[in-house]
N, C-alpha and C positions, 0 to 999 in steps of 0.2 A: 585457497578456496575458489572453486569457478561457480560464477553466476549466468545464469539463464533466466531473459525476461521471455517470461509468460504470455504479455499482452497485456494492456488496459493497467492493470496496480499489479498482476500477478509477477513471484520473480521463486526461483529455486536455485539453492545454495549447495554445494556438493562439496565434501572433504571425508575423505577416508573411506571413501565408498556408501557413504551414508549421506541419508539429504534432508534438507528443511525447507516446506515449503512456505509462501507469504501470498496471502490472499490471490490466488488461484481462483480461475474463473473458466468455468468451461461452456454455461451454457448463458451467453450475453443476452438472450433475446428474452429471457426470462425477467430479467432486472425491470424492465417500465411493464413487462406482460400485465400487472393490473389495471392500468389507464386505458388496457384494451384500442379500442379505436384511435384515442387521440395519438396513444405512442406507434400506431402502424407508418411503416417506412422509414422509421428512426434508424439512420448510420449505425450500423454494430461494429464493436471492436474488433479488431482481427487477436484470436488468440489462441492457443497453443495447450495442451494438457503437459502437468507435470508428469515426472517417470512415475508408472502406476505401484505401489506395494514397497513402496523402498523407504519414504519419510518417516523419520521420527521422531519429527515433529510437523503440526501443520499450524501456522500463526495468523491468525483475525486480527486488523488492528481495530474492524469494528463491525456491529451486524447491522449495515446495510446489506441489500446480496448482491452487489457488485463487488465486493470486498468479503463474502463469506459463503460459497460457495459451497451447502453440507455435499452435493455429491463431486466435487473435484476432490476435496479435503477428503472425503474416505476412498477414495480412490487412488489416492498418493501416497494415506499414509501403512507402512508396514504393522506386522506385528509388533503390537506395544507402545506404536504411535497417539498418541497425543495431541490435543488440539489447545492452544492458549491465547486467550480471548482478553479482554481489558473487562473491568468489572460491571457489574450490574447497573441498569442505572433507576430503575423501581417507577414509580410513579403508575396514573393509571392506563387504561388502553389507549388512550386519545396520546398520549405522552410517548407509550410506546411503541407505534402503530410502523412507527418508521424499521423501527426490526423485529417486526413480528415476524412478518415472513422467515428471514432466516433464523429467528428463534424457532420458530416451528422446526423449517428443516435440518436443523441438526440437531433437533431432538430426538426426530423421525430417522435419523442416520444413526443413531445409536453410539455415537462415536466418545470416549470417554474429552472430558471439556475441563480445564483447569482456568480459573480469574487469576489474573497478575496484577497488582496495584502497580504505579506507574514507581517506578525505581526495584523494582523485586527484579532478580532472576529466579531462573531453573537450566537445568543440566540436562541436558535430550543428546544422547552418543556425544561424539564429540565437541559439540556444540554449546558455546554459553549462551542461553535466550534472556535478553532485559527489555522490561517492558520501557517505554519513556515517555515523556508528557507529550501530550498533542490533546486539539483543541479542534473538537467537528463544529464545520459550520451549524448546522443544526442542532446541536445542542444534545445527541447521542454519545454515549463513551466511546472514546476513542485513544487506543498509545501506539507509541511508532515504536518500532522493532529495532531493537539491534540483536546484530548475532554476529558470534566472535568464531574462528576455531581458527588453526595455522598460523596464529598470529593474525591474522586479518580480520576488519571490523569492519559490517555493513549497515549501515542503519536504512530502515523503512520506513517512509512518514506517511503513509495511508493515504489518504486525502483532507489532511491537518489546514486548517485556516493560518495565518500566520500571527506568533505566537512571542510570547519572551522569553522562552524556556530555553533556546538556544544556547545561550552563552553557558546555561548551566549544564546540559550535554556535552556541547564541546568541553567545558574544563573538569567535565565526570567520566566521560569514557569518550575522548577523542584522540588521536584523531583518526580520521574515518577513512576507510580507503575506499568506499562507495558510498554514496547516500542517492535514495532514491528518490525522488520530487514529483508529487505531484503540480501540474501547471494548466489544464484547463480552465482555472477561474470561474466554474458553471454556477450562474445566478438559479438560483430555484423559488420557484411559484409552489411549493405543495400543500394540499388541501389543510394537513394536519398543523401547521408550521404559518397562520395568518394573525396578524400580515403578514405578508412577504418584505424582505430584505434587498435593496435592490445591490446590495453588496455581495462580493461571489462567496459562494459555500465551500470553498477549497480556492488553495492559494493559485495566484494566477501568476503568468511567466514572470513578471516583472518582483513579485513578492516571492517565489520559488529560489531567482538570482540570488536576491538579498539572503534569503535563509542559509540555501546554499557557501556562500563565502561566508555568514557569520561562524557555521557550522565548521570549515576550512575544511571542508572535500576534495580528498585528492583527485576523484572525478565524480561527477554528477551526471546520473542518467533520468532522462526526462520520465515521465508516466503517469497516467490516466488522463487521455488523451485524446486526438481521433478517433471519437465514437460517440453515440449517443448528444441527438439534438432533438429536444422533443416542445415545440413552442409553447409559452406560457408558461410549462413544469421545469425544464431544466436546459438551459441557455447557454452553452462553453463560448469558450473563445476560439477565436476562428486561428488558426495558422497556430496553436500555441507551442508549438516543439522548437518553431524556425523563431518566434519570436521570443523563447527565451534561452534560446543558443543565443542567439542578439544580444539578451543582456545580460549573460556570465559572460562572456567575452570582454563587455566593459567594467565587468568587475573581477577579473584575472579569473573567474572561474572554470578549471578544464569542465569540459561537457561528453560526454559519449553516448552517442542516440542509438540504439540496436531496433533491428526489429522481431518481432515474436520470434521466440526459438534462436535470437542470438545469445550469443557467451561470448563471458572475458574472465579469461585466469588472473585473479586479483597478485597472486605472487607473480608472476611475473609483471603485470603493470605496477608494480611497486619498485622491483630489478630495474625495468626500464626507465623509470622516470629517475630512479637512484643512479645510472652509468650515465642521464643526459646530466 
């Protein structure tokens, strides 16, 4: 299986000439575009569109729209393609305010939409899709991806807070030849969401480490990251890539930082580390 990060949480999985994509993000400036004024000059991620018409699958670990993109997602996926999203989470507008927006837009994209409860799969071309626990800071449904094909297994942790469900993923479908991490640690101030928490809403480098080695990651690539600081609403940490390469190193974690549009062939980093 080779993997290609997208940018920001985006990442595309390729085996057998068929692809899956994971929260793709095409147009970044859109994400704070409601705060208007206050989000103007906000750092955008640098990021990358998936191969257009080819997926067959496109995977939401949750609907924020920096994570659910309705026009990347139909833009990637082929005929027959599929999108699969974590389940509903109901309540009323003020509850759900956080993903309306991308509720809207992938309504408005017409795209067929499948709920996964956190332990289900489904079967998309070669591809095993498992939905898995994860825990949004804000209180929005959220599961982290895994996807299997060639032997090789990649899990996606969205932008998961840090959680206790580890040990039971590792000892349910590990072990992992990628796992993706989020690590900006972004405190958020939002209107719908008071008080505010001065505790970060996605794991930050130092609790990504930890995850990472409970999870035993043969490598760990950092993501959702350099981008987006918008004062009062949403707060990252500053340097977080270089400072959580810093602490998987002190916990034997390998690390591999790409940037948009890089790839790594998972069989062979598997060969490799197998002949050292």
């Amino acid at each position: 299986m080779r993997l290609t990060w997208l940018g920001w949480a985006g990442v595309e999985l390729e085996s057998d000439g068929a692809t899956v994509v994971i929260d793709p993000l095409d147009d970044p400036g859109a994400v704070f575009a409601p705060f208007g004024e206050r989000a103007a000059g906000t750092p955008l991620p640098e990021v990358v569109p998936a191969s257009a018409g080819k997926a067959v699958a496109g995977l939401v670990t949750h609907l924020h729209r920096d994570h659910a993109d309705a026009a990347a997602l139909a833009a990637a996926l082929g005929p027959g393609g599929r999108v699969f999203e974590p389940p509903a989470g109901g309540g009323d507008e003020l509850e759900q305010l956080g993903v309306a927006q991308a509720e809207a837009e992938l309504t408005n994209a017409g795209v067929e939409r499948i709920r996964l409860m956190p332990w289900d799969s489904q079967r998309a071309g070669p591809f095993t899709l498992t939905a898995l626990p994860s825990v949004d800071g804000l209180g929005d449904p959220q599961v982290a991806w895994l996807v299997e094909a060639g032997g090789q297994r990649v899990l996606h942790l969205g932008d998961t807070i840090f959680h206790g469900y580890w040990w039971r993923m590792a000892l349910r479908h590990g072990p992992f030849d990628a796992v993706l991490v989020p690590v900006n640690g972004a405190v958020t101030r939002f209107p719908h969401r008071r008080p505010p928490s001065p505790l970060p809403a996605a794991m930050d480098p130092a609790h990504a480490a930890i995850a990472a080695e409970i999870l035993g990651a043969r490598t760990t690539i950092p993501m959702h990251s350099e981008g987006y600081d918008v004062g009062g609403i949403y707060e990252p940490v500053a340097d977080a890539v270089s400072r959580f390469a810093a602490e998987a190193v002190e916990r034997g974690v390998d690390v591999t930082v790409l940037d948009p549009g890089g790839t790594i062939d998972l069989a062979a980093e598997r060969l490799g580390q197998a002949a050292t």
